[in-house]
Backbone as CSV, one residue per row, in Angstrom:
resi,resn,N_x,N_y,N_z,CA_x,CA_y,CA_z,C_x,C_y,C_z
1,UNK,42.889,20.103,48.881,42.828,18.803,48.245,42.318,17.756,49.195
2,UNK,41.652,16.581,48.552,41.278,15.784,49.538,42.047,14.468,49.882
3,UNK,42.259,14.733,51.240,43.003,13.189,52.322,43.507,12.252,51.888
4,UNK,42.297,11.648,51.274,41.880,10.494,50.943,42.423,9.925,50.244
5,UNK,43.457,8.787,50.518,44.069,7.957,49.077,43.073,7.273,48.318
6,UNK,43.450,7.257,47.080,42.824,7.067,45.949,43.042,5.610,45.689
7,UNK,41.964,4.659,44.958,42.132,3.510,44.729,43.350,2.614,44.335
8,UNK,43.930,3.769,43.329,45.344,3.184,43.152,46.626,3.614,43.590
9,UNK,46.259,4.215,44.904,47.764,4.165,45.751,47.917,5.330,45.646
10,UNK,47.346,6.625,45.144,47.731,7.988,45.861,48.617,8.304,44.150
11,UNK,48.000,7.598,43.442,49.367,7.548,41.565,47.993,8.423,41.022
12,UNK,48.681,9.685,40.195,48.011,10.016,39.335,47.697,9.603,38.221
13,UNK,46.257,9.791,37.385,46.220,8.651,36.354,45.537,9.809,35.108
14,UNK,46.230,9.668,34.278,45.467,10.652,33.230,45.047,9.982,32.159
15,UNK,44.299,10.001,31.510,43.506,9.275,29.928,44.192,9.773,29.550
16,UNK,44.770,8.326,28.442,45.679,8.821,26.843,45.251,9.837,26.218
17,UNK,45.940,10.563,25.403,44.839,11.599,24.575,45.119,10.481,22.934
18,UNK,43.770,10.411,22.801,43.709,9.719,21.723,43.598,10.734,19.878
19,UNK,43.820,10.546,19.420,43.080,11.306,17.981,41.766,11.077,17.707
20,UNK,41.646,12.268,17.771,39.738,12.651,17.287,39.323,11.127,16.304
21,UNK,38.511,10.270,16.311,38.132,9.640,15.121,36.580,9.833,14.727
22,UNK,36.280,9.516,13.477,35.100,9.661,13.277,33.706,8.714,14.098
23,UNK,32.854,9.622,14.166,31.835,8.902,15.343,31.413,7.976,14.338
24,UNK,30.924,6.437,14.903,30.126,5.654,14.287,28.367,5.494,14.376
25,UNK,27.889,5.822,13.406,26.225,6.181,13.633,25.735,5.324,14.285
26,UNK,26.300,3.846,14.937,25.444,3.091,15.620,24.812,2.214,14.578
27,UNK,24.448,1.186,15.322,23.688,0.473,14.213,24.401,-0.448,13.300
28,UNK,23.353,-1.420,12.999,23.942,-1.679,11.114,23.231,-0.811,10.024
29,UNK,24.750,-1.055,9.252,24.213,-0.123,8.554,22.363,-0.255,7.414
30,UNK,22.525,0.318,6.731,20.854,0.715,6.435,21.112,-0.404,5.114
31,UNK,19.724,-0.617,5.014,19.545,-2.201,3.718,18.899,-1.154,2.769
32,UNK,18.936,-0.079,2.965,18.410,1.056,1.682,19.432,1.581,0.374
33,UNK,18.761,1.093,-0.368,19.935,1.890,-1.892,18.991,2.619,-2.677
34,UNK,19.180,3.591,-3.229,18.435,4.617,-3.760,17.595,4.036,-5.177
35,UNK,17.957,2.866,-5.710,17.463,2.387,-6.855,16.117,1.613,-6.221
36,UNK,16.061,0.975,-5.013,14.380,0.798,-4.795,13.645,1.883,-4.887
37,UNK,13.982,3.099,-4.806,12.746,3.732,-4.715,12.204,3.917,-6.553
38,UNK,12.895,3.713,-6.955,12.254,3.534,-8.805,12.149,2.309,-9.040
39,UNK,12.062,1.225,-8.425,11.924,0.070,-8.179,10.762,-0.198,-7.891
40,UNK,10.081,0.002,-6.554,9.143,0.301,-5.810,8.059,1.196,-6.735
41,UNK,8.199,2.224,-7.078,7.065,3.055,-7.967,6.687,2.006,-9.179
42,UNK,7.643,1.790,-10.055,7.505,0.668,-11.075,6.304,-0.347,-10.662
43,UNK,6.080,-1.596,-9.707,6.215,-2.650,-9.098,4.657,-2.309,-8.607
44,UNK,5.008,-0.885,-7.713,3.337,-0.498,-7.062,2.341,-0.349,-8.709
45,UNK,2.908,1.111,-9.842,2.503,0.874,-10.801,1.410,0.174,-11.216
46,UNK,2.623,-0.541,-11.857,1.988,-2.139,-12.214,1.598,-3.141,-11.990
47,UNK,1.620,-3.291,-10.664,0.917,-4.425,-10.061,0.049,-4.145,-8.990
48,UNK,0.402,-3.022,-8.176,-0.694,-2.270,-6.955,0.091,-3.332,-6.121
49,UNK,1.719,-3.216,-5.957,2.173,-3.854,-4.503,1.951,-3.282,-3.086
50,UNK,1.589,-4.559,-2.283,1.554,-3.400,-0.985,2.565,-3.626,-0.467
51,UNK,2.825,-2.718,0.817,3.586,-2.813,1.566,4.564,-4.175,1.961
52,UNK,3.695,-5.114,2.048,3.824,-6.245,2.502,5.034,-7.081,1.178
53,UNK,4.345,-6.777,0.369,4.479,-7.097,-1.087,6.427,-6.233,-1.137
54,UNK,6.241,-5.380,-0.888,7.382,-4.527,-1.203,8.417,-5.319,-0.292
55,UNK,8.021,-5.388,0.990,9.026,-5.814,2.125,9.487,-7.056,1.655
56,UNK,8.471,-8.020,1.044,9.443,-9.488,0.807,9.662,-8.964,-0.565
57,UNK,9.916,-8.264,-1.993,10.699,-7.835,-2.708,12.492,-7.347,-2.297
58,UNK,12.113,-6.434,-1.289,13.447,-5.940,-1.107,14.288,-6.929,0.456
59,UNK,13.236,-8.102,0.681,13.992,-8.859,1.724,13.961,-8.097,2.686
60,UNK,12.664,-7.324,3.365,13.051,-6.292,4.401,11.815,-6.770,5.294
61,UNK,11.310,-6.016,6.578,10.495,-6.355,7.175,9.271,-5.270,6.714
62,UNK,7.888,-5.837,7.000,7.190,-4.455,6.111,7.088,-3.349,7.214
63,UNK,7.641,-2.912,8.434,7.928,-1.834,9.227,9.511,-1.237,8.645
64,UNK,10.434,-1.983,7.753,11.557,-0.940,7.450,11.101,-0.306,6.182
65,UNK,9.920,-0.954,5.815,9.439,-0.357,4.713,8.639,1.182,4.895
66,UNK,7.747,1.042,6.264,6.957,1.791,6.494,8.625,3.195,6.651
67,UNK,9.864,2.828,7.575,10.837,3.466,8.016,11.241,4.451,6.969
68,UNK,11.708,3.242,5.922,12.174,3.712,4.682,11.621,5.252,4.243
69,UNK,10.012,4.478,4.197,8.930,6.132,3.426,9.204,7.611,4.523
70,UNK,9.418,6.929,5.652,9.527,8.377,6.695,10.934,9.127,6.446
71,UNK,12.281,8.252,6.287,13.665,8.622,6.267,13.662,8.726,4.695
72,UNK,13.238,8.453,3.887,13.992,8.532,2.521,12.956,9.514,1.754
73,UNK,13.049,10.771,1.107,11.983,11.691,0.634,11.639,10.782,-0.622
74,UNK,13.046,10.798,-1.030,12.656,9.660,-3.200,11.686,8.576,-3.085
75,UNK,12.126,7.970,-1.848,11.466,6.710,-1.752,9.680,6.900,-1.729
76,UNK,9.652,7.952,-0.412,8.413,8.627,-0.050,7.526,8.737,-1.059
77,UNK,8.094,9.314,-1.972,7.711,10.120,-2.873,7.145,8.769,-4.762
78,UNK,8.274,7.686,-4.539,7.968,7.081,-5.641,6.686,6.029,-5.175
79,UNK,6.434,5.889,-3.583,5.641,5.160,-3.112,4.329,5.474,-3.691
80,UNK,4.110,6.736,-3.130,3.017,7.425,-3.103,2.663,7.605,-5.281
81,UNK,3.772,8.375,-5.809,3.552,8.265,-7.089,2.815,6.873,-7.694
82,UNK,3.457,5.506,-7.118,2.740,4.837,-7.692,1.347,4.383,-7.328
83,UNK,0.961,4.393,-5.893,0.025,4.430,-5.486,-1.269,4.688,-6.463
84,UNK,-0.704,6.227,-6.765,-1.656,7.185,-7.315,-2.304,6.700,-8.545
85,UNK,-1.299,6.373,-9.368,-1.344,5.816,-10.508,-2.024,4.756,-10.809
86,UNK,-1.791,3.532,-9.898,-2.290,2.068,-9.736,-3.830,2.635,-9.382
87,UNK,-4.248,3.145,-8.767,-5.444,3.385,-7.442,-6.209,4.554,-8.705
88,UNK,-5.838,5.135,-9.110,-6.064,6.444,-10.128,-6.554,6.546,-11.753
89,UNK,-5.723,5.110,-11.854,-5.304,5.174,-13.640,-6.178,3.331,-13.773
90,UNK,-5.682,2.612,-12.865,-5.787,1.136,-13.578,-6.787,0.305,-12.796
91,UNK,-7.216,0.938,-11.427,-8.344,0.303,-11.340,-9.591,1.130,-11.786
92,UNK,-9.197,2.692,-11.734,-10.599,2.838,-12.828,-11.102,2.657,-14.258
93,UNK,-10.176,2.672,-14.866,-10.020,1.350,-16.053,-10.903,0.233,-15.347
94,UNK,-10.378,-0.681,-15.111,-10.960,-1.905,-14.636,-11.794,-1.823,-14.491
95,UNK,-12.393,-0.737,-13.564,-14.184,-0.706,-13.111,-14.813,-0.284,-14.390
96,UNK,-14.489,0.478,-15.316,-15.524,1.223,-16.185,-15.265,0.206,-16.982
97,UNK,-14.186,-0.760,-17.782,-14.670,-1.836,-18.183,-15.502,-2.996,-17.551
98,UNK,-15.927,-3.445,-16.364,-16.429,-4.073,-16.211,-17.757,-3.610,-15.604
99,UNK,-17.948,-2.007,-15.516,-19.406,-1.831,-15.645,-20.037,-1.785,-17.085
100,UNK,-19.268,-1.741,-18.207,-19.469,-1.347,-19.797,-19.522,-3.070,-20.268
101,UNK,-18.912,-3.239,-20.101,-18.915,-4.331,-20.474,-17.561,-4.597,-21.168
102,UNK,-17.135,-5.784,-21.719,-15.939,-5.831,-22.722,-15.557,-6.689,-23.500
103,UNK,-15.009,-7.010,-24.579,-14.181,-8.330,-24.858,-12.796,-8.762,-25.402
104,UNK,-12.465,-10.000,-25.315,-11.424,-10.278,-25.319,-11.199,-11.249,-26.427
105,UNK,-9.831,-11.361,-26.480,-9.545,-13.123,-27.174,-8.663,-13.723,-26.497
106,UNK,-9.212,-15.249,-26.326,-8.714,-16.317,-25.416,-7.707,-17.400,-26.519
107,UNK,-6.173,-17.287,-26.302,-5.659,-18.221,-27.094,-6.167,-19.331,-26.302
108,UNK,-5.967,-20.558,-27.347,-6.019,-22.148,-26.357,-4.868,-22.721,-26.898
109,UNK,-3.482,-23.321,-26.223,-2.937,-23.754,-26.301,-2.399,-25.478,-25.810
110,UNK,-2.351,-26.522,-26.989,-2.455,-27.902,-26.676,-0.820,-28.388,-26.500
111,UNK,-0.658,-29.425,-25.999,0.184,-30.590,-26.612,0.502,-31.072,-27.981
112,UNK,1.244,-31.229,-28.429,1.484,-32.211,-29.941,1.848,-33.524,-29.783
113,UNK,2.080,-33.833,-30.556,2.627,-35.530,-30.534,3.989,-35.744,-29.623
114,UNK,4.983,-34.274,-29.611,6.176,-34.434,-29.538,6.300,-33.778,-27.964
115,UNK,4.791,-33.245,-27.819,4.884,-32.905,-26.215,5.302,-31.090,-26.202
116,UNK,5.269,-30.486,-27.336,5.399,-28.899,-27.794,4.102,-28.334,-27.895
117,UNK,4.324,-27.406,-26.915,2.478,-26.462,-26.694,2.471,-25.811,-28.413
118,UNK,1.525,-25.938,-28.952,0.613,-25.636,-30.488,-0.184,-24.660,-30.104
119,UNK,-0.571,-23.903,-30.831,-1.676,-22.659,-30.732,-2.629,-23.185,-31.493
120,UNK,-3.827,-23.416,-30.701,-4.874,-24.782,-31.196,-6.068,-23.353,-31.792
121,UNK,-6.188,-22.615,-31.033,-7.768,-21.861,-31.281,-7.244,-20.619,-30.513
122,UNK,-8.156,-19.391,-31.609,-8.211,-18.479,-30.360,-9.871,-18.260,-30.471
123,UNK,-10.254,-17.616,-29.086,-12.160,-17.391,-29.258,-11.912,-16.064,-29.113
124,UNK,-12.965,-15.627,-29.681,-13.599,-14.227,-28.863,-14.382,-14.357,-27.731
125,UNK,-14.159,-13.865,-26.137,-14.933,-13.876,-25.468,-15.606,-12.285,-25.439
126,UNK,-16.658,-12.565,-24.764,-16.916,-11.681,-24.228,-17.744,-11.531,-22.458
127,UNK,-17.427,-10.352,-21.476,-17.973,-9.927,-20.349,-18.942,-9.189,-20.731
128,UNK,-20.590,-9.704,-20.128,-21.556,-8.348,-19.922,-21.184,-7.364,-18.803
129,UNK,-21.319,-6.462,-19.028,-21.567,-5.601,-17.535,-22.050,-5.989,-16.653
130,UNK,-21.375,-5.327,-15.536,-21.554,-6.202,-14.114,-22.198,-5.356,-13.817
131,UNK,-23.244,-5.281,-12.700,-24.182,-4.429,-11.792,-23.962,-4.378,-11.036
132,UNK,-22.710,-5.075,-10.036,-22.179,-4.148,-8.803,-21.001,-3.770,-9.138
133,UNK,-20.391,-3.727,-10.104,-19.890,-2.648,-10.770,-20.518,-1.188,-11.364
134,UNK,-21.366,-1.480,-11.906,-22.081,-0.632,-12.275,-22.537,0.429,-11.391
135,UNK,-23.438,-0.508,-10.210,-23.691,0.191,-8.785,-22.636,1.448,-8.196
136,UNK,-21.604,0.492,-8.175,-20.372,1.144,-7.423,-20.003,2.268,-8.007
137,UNK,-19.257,2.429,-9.351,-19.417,3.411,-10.254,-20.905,4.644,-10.144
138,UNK,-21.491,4.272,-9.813,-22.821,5.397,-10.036,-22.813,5.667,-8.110
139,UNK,-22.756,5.178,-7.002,-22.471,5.299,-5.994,-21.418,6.711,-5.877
140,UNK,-20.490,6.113,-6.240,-19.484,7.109,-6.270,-19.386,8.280,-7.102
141,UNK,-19.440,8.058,-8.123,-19.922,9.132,-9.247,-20.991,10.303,-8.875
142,UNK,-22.183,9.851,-8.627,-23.338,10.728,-8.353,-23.612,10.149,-6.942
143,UNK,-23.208,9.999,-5.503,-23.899,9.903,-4.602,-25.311,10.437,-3.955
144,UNK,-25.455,11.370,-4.153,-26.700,11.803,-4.315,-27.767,11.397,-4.213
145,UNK,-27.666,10.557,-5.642,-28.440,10.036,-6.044,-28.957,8.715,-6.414
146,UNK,-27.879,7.834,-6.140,-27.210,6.622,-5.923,-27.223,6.108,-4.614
147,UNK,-26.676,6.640,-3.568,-26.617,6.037,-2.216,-27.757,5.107,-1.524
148,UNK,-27.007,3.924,-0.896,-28.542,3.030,-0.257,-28.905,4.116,0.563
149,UNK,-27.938,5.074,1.362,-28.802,5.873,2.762,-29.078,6.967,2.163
150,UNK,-30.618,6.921,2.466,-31.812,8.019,2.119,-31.865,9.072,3.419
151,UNK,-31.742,10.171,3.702,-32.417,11.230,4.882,-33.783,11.663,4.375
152,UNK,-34.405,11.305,6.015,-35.681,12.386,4.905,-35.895,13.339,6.268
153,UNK,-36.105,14.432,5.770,-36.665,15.987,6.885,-37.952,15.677,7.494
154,UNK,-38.032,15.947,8.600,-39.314,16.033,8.629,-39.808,17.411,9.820
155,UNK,-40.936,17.823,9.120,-41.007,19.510,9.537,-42.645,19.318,10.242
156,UNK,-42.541,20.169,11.296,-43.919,20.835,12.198,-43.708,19.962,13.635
157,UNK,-44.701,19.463,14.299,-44.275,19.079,15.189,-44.558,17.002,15.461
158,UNK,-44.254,16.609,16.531,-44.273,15.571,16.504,-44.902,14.980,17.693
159,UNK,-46.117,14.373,17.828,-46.787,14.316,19.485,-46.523,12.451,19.894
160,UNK,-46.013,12.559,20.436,-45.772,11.588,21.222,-46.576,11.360,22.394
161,UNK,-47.800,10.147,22.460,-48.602,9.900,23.175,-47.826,8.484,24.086
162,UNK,-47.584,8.475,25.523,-46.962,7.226,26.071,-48.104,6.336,27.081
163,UNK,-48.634,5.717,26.512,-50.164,4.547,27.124,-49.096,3.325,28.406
164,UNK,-49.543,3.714,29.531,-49.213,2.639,30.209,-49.978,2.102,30.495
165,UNK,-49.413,0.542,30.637,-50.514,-0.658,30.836,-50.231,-1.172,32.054
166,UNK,-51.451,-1.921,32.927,-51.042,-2.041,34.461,-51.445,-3.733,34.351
167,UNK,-50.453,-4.223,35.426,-50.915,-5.547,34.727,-52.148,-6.063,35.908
C-alpha cells in the first residue's frame, strides 16, 4: 500500500451507492410531433413550401428542419411525397396550360352605398400561349431537337497553317 497520506487525513472515503436512475438523453427535448409530418406533405402539396417556408410554419430553424428529414423516416418521407407531387403534378399543369393557352373568369367585386362588397361583373378572360413556355416544354420534352446547343462532327483531317509576322 502506498505511504502517502491522503488529502483527507489518511479517512477512507467511499461513494454512496445510489439507485440506478434513468439516463437523461441530454438536450432539450425535441420540438418534433409526429402530426407535422402530414402537415408538412399537405402544405408542400399545395403550395410547393420550402424548407424555409416549413421552418417558420413549425417555428423551427430551417436546419432543424433539414435534422428533422434525417432523424424522422415519416417526416422524410411526407417531405419528399409532397415534393413529388407539387414539382410532378401542379407545375406541369401550369406549364402545359400556359404553353396551350387558357381561360378564365374574373369576378369584379365593388362597394355599395352601405360599404358591403357586391358582385358587380364577372368577364371571361383569356391567356394566349406563352413561347417561353412553350420553348421550355419542347426543350425538355424532345431535347434533341429543341436544344439552343447544337454539336456538329466534323470528319477527315484539319490543316492548320500558323503565318508569323515580323514587325
Amino acid at each position: 500500500m502506498n505511504n502517502q497520506k491522503s488529502k483527507n487525513g489518511g479517512k477512507s472515503t467511499k461513494a454512496p451507492k445510489l439507485s440506478p436512475k434513468k439516463k437523461h438523453p441530454g438536450g432539450r427535448p425535441p420540438d418534433y410531433k409526429p402530426e407535422y409530418a402530414e402537415m408538412a406533405q399537405f402544405v408542400i402539396e399545395d403550395s410547393g413550401f420550402s424548407m424555409f417556408k416549413l421552418a417558420k410554419l413549425f417555428n423551427v430553424s430551417h436546419r432543424t428542419i433539414y435534422r428533422w428529414i434525417e432523424d424522422y423516416t415519416k417526416f422524410c418521407h411526407a417531405v419528399e411525397k409532397g415534393r413529388t407531387t407539387w414539382d410532378g403534378h401542379k407545375i406541369h399543369k401550369s406549364l402545359v396550360k400556359r404553353s396551350v393557352g387558357f381561360s378564365y373568369n374574373e369576378t369584379t367585386h365593388e362597394a355599395d352605398k352601405d360599404g358591403t362588397m357586391v358582385k358587380t361583373k364577372v368577364v371571361r378572360k383569356y391567356f394566349p400561349p406563352d413561347v417561353a413556355a412553350m420553348k421550355h416544354w419542347q426543350v425538355n420534352r424532345q431535347p434533341d431537337q429543341w436544344r439552343d446547343k447544337h454539336e456538329t462532327e466534323h470528319s477527315g483531317d484539319i490543316k492548320i497553317n500558323i503565318v508569323r509576322f515580323n514587325e
